[in-house]
Every structure is written in structure tokens, then in C-alpha cells.
MARLUMVO-415166 format. One record per residue (C-alpha): residue in three letters; x, z, y. Coordinates in steps of 0.02 Angstrom, whole numbers, padded with zeros to 5 digits, always signed. Layout:
N
ALAXZY
...
END
This chain:
367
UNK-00328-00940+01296
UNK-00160-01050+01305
UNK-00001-00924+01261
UNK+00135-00968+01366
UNK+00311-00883+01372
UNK+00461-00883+01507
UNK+00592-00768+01416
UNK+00723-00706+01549
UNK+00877-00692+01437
UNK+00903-00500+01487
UNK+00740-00490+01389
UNK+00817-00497+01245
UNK+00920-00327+01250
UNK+00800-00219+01256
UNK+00744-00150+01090
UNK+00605-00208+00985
UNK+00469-00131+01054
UNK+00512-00177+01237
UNK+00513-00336+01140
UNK+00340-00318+01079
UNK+00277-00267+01268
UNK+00360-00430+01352
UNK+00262-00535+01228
UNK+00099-00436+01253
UNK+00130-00434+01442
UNK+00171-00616+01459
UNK+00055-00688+01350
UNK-00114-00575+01362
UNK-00110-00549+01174
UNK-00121-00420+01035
UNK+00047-00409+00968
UNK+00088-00349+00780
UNK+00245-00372+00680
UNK+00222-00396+00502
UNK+00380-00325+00393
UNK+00342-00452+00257
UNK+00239-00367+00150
UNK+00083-00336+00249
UNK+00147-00190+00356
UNK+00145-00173+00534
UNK+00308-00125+00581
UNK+00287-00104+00756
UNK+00156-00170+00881
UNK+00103-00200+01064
UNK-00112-00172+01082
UNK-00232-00141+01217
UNK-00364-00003+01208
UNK-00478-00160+01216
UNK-00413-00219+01044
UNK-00537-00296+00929
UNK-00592-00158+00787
UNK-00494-00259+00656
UNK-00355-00253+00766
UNK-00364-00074+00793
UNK-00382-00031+00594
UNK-00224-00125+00557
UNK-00131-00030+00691
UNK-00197+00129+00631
UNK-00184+00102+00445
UNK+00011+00011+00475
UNK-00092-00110+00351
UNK-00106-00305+00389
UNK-00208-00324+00227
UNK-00382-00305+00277
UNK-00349-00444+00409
UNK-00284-00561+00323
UNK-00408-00540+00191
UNK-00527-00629+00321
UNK-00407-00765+00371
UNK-00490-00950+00355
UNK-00447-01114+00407
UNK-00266-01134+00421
UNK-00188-01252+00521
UNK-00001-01259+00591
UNK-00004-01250+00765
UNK+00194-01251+00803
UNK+00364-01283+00707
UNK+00507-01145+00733
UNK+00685-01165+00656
UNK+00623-01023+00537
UNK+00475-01132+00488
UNK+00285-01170+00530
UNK+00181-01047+00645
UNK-00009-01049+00553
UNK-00152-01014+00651
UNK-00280-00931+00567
UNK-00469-00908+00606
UNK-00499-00716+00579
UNK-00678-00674+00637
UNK-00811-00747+00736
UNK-00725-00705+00886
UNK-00534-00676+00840
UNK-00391-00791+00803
UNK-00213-00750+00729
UNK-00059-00836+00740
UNK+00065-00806+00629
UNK+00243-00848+00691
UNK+00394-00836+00563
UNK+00570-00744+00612
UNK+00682-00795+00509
UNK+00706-00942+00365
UNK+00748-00808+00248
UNK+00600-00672+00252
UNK+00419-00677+00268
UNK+00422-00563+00418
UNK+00307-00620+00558
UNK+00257-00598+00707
UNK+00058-00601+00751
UNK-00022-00639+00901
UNK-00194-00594+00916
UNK-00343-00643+01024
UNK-00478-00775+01050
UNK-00448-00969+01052
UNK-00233-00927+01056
UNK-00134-01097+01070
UNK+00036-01113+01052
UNK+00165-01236+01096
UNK+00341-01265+00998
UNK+00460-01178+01146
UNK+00329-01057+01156
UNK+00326-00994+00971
UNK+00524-01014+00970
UNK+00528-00900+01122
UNK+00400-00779+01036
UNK+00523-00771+00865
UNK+00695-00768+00970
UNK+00654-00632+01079
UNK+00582-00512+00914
UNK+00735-00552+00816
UNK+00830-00507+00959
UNK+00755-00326+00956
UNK+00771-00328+00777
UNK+00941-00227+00683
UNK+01061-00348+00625
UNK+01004-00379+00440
UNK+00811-00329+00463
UNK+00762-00483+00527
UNK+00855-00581+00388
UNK+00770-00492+00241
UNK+00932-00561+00143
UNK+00962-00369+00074
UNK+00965-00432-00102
UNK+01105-00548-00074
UNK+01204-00439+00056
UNK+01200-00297-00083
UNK+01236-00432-00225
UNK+01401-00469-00110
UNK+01323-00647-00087
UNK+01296-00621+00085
UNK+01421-00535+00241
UNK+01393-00375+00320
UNK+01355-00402+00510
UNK+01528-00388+00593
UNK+01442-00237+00697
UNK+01446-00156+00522
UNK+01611-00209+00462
UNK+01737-00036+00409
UNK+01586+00075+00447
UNK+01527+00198+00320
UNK+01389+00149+00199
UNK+01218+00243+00111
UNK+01153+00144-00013
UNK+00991+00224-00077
UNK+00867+00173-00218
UNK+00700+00237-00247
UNK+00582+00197-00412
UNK+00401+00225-00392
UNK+00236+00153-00404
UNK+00196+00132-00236
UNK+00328+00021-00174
UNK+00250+00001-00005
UNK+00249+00188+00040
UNK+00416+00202-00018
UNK+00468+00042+00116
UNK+00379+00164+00251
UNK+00450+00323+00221
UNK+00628+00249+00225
UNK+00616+00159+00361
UNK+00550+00302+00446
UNK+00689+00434+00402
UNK+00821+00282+00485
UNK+00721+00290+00641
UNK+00712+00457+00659
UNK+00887+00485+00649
UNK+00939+00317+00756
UNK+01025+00235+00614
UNK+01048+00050+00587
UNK+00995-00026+00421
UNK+00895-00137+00309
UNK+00764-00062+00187
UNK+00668-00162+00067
UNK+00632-00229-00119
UNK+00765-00261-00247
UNK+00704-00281-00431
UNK+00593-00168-00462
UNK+00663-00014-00336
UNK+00648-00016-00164
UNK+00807+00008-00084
UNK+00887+00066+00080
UNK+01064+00027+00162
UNK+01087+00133+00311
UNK+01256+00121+00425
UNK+01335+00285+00473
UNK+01401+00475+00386
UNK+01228+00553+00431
UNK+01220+00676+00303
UNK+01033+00728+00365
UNK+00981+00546+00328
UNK+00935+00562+00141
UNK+00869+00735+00167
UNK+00746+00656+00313
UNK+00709+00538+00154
UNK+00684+00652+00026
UNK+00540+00733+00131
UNK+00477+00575+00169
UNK+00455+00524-00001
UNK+00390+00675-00055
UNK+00251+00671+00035
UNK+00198+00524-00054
UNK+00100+00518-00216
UNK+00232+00613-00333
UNK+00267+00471-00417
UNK+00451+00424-00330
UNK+00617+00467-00409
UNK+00775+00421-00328
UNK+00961+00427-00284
UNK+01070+00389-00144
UNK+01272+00345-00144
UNK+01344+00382-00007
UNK+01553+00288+00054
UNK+01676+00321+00188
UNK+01719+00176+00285
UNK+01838+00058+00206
UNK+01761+00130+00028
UNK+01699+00041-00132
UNK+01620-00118-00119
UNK+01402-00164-00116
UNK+01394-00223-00270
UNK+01479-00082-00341
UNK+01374+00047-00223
UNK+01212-00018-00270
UNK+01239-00011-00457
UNK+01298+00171-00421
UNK+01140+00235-00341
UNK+01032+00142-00452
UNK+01101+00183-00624
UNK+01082+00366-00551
UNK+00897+00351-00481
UNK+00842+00280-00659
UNK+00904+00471-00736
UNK+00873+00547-00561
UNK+00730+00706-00577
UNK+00706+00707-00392
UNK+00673+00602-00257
UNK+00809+00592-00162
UNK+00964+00653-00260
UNK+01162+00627-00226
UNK+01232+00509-00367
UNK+01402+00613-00360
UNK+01293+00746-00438
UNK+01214+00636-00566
UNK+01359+00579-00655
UNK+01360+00670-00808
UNK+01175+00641-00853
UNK+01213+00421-00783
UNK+01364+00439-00928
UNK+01257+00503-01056
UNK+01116+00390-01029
UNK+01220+00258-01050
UNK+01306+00325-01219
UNK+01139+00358-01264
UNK+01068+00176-01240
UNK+01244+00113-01334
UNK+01201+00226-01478
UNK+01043+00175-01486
UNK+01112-00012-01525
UNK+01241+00021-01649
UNK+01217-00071-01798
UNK+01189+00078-01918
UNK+01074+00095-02047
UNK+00969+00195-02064
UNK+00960+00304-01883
UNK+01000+00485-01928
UNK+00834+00529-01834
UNK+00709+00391-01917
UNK+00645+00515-02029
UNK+00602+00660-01923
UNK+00545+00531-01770
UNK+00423+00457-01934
UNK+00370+00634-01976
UNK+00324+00686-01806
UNK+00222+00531-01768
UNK+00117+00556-01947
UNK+00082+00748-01946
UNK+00074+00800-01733
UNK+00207+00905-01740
UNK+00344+00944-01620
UNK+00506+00970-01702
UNK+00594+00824-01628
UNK+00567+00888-01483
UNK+00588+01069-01527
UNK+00761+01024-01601
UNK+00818+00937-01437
UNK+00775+01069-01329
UNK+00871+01190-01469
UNK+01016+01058-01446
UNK+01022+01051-01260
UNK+01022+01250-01244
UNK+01173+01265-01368
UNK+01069+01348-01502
UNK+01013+01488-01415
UNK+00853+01524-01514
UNK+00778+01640-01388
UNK+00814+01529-01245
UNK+00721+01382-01339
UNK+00589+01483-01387
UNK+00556+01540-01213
UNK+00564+01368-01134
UNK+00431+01306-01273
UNK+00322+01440-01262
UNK+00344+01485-01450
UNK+00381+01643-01547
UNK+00551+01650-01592
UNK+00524+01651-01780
UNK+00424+01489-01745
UNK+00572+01410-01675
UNK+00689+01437-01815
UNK+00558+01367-01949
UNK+00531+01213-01838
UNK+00724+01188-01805
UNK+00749+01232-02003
UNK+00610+01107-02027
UNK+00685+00971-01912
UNK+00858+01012-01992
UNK+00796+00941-02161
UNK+00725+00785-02084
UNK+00897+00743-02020
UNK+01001+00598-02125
UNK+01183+00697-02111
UNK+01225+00891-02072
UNK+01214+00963-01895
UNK+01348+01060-01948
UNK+01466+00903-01928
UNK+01497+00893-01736
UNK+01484+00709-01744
UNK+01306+00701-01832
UNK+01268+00813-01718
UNK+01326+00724-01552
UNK+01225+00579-01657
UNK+01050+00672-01661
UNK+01090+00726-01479
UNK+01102+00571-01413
UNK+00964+00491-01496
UNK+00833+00614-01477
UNK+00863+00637-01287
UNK+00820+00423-01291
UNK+00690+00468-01393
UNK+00610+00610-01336
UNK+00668+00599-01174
UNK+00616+00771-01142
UNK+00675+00857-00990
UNK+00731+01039-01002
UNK+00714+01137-00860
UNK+00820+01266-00884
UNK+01007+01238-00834
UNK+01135+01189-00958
UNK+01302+01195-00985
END
């Protein structure tokens, strides 16, 4: 089958998947847009799909296809780079044209024997990045939130939500935000920074990160995260980014507003200054040494004492513990210490250092 594409230039306006449909219509194939990473975004399919087809559509999972790919070849050269044709089954053959110089999304066509021509492939990546927002198709996020790169002037004085998620499944992450922008209609550009994945979303929509935050908890329990959100005209990307993520690495939840995670950001930080200081020897080596020889708790047991303000039957309660236990383990811990808890800067000092330590998370409200 020979792929060939006339693309009217009112084609272009209409949206991604109408996109999607014009390519499918005018060239006969399977259509699937890979985000990058192995995800279909968005696609254009018969019922009379191949099964692999089918199971990538259903699964929003390129993976399995690809796994199969053999015999490359480059059948066409687009200004984003070389289209590769790739033998996928018996029967079925993918090309894979690039969108944009700077990202790895693609667009595939599917179907048996597919050729392509140069102005055909170029027609085939114009008209997706057409339907595309502004900055998805550029997959520059990195270096638009770095300041390296411009906002789209569509974007320019509007207001800004920056939000970072850590977890260990990065990919379902990338779905669930991009799915909470669609729902609500909202420009943006979601994808991996570092080791977070990381959304900017144009507009005030307040029920954006809550759309998130059930998004992402649906997901395996394992994502924690934090969203800033700016007026227009307000703080710069650089400085919005290292907002939401210095309050996603402290952040409990997974989806929670920076603004109310400044406290616990500051102390983190004091925490990992402390932590540095050139003193010798830590006022919590022995008791860290202690717990880590015998099994015992009291680190712990002291923090928790610490973070509810002394209140023996409070700490008892949130350990489980009889109350008498409590006092012999803080009495315990108390002798362990290098300095006096008494002095309220040894015992800022043991504060600090045993919630880095420890890093035990009390439940119960405090202060």
C-alpha cells in the first residue's frame, strides 16, 4: 500500500484527533501517536485493526509492538529527522514518523507493505503538530521550566500550575496528568524532569490538581507530590518549579498545595544544613549507635516525644506503648544524648537530626 497525503491547510485547525482521522482517512492506515515514551497518546483505528494493533490501543502501551520491530530502514527524511520503517509481523509494517527535532514523539502508521515519500511524511508530522498544544509537541519542558526556553506567546501573562509528582511508576504518573488537563480543557506540557514527572498547566483552575490528585491515587500508592500554583504576571519557572518540587520531596500526599508545605520545606532544609555542620561528634551518634546494636526504638520514641511537645500520653498513644514505657524509653534516650535537652538549643539540635534520621512521620497534628 503507497501512503499518500494532500493536506488542505484548514486541516490543520482542527484538534488532534480530527488530526489523527484526516491521516487515517487519507491514507487507509492505522494511526497511533506515540508521546515519547511508548504511550499512545491518542489514535485513529479501524475495527479491522490487526490484534497487535488493537492491544496497544487498549493497553495505551506501544511496548509490546515495538518489542517485535525488525529490519529497520529509513524510508523518508522530515525536518524533525528520519521516518524508520519497521517490519512488525508477518503481515504488518510500522512507520515511525518524528514530530519534532526536540522529542521522541512519533507518529505511527500502521498497515501492510506502507511506503512513504518525503512530502508525504512532512505532511503526516505538520498536520499532528498542528493539533498538538503549543509546547507538547516540543517536549522542551525541561528547558522551558529551566528558563532556557520561551513560553509560547499564547501563554505569555497567563497564570501558571507547576506540579511535581515522585513515584515509581513514572509512566502512570505521565497518564494520569495528562488526563486531569484534558478533562478540564487546559493547555499544558506534562512530562519527565530528573527524576519527577512534572506538569505545567495554563490557567487558575483550582479543580485541576484535585482532578490530579484522584488520578494519581488510583495508581499504585507509591506517588507523592505537590503543586505551586501563580497569578499571571507572578514569580518566574525556574523559581516555580523549585517551589513545587522542594515541597513534593516532604509532601505526604499526592497532590498537595506547596503554600501549605512551607514549614515542613524550611525544616527539611535546616535539617539537611544541620546535618553538614562540621561538628564533632553529632549529639545523636550515640543513641542512633545504640538503637542499631540492641533493636530498640528510642530514637524514634524520643522524636515522636519531641514532635508532640512532651506530652507523654500523647506519645504513648501514637506508639502504642504504656505510658510508663514511654518515660523509661525517653529517660533512656535522654542519657544517650551528647548535651541536655533541657538547653533549647541541644534540643532544636536532636530535633533536627533525628527527624533526618528517623524520618518518622507522626500522624497526629502538631503545633
Amino acid at each position: 500500500m503507497t501512503a499518500l497525503l494532500e493536506v488542505p491547510a484548514a486541516d490543520a485547525s482542527g484538534g488532534l484527533a480530527h488530526a489523527l482521522a484526516v491521516i487515517r482517512h487519507r491514507t487507509g492506515l492505522d494511526v497511533l501517536l506515540d508521546a515519547g515514551n511508548g504511550e499512545v497518546l491518542d489514535h485513529a483505528v479501524t475495527g479491522s485493526a490487526p490484534a497487535a494493533v488493537v492491544r496497544a490501543v487498549l493497553t495505551k502501551d506501544l511496548s509490546a509492538l515495538q518489542a517485535t520491530a525488525v529490519s529497520p530502514r529509513t524510508v523518508a527524511v522530515v525536518p524533525a529527522g528520519p521516518v524508520i520503517a519497521w517490519q512488525l509481523g508477518p503481515a504488518l509494517e510500522g512507520v515511525a514518523v518524528p514530530i519534532c527535532a526536540t522529542s521522541r514523539a512519533c507518529v505511527w502508521l500502521l498497515g501492510n507493505g506502507v511506503q512513504l515519500e518525503d512530502g508525504t511524511a512532512e505532511a503526516v508530522a505538520d498536520l499532528v503538530a498542528a493539533g498538538l498544544p503549543d509546547l507538547q509537541r516540543t517536549g522542551d519542558l525541561e528547558a522551558v521550566l529551566s528558563g532556557r526556553a520561551a513560553l509560547p506567546p499564547s501563554w505569555e501573562g497567563q497564570p501558571l500550575t507547576v506540579a511535581v509528582v515522585r513515584t515509581t511508576s513514572s509512566r502512570s504518573a505521565l497518564a494520569a496528568l495528562r488526563s486531569a488537563a484534558r478533562g478540564r480543557d487546559l493547555p499544558g506540557l506534562v512530562g519527565v524532569v530528573g527524576d519527577s514527572v512534572v506538569a505545567l498547566v495554563v490557567g487558575p483552575d483550582p479543580e485541576w490538581s484535585q482532578a490530579a490528585g484522584r488520578e494519581l491515587a488510583r495508581l499504585d500508592g507509591s506517588a507523592r507530590g505537590a503543586f505551586c500554583r501563580v497569578p499571571a504576571g507572578g514569580s518566574a519557572l525556574p523559581q516555580l518549579h523549585a517551589v513545587a518540587s522542594a515541597a513534593a520531596s516532604v509532601s505526604s500526599g499526592v497532590m498537595e498545595n506547596a503554600t501549605a508545605l512551607a514549614s515542613r520545606v524550611a525544616v527539611d532544609h535546616a535539617s539537611r544544613a544541620l546535618v553538614a555542620a562540621p561538628v564533632e561528634p553529632d549529639v545523636v551518634a550515640a543513641l542512633l549507635e545504640s538503637d542499631a546494636e540492641r533493636g530498640t526504638e528510642l530514637a524514634r520514641t524520643l522524636l515522636t516525644w519531641l514532635e508532640l511537645h512532651g506530652d507523654v500520653a500523647a506519645a504513648a498513644a501514637h506508639l502504642t506503648v504504656h505510658v510508663n514505657t514511654l518515660r523509661y524509653r525517653v529517660r533512656r534516650a535522654a542519657e544517650l544524648i551528647d548535651g541536655d535537652l533541657a538547653d533549647p538549643d541541644v534540643r532544636l539540635d536532636v530535633h533536627l537530626r533525628l527527624r533526618r534520621a528517623v524520618r518518622a512521620e507522626i500522624d497526629t497534628p502538631c503545633g
